[in-house]
C-alpha positions in Angstrom: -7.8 56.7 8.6 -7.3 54.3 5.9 -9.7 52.7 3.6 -9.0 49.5 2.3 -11.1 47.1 -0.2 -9.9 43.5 0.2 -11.3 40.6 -1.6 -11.1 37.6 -0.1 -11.1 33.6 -1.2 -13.2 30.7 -0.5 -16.1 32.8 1.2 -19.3 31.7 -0.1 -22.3 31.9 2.6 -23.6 33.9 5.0 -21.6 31.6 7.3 -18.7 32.8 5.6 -19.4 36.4 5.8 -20.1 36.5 9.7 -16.6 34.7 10.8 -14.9 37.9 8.9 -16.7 40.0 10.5 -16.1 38.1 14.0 -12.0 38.2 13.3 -12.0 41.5 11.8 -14.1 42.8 15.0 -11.2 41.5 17.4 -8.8 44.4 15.7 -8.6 47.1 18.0 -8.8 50.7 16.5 -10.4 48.8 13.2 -13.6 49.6 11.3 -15.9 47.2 9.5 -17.5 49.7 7.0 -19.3 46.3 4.9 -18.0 42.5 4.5 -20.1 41.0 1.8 -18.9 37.2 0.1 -15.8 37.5 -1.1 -14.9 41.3 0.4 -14.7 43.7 3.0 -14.1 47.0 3.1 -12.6 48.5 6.5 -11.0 51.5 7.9 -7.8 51.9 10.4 -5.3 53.8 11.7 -1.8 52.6 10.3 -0.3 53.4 13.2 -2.2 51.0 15.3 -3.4 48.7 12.9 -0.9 46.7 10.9 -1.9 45.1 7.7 -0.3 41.7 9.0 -2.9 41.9 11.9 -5.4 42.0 8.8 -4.3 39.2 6.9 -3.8 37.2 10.5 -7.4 37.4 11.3 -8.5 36.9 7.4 -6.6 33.4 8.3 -8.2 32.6 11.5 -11.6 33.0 9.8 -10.3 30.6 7.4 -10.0 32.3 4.5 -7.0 33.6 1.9 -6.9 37.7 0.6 -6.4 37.8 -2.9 -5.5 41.4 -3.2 -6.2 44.6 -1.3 -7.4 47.9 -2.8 
């Protein structure tokens, strides 16, 4: 398993936080270990998670990732 840190644009409310978490949760064979404003820290398998399928639902919640760690 992987462990990523990504920090994230534009989040700034609790709001905010939850529609990560609701688009991240839709990953199969991803783990939300903590999404706080403006980060979230998950685990995956590479093999069946790509980081474009990150980034996709970091879009649909409406936000932009500035970098991942």
């Amino acid at each position: 398993m992987k462990t990523e840190e990504i920090l994230i644009e534009g989040m700034n409310c609790g709001h905010c936080v939850m529609a990560v978490k609701k688009e991240l949760g839709k990953i199969a064979g991803l783990v939300i270990d903590d999404v706080e404003i403006g980060k979230a820290r998950v685990q995956f398998d590479e093999v069946k998670v790509t980081q474009a399928s990150i980034e996709k639902a970091i879009d649909d919640a409406g936000f932009k990732i500035v970098a991942v760690n």
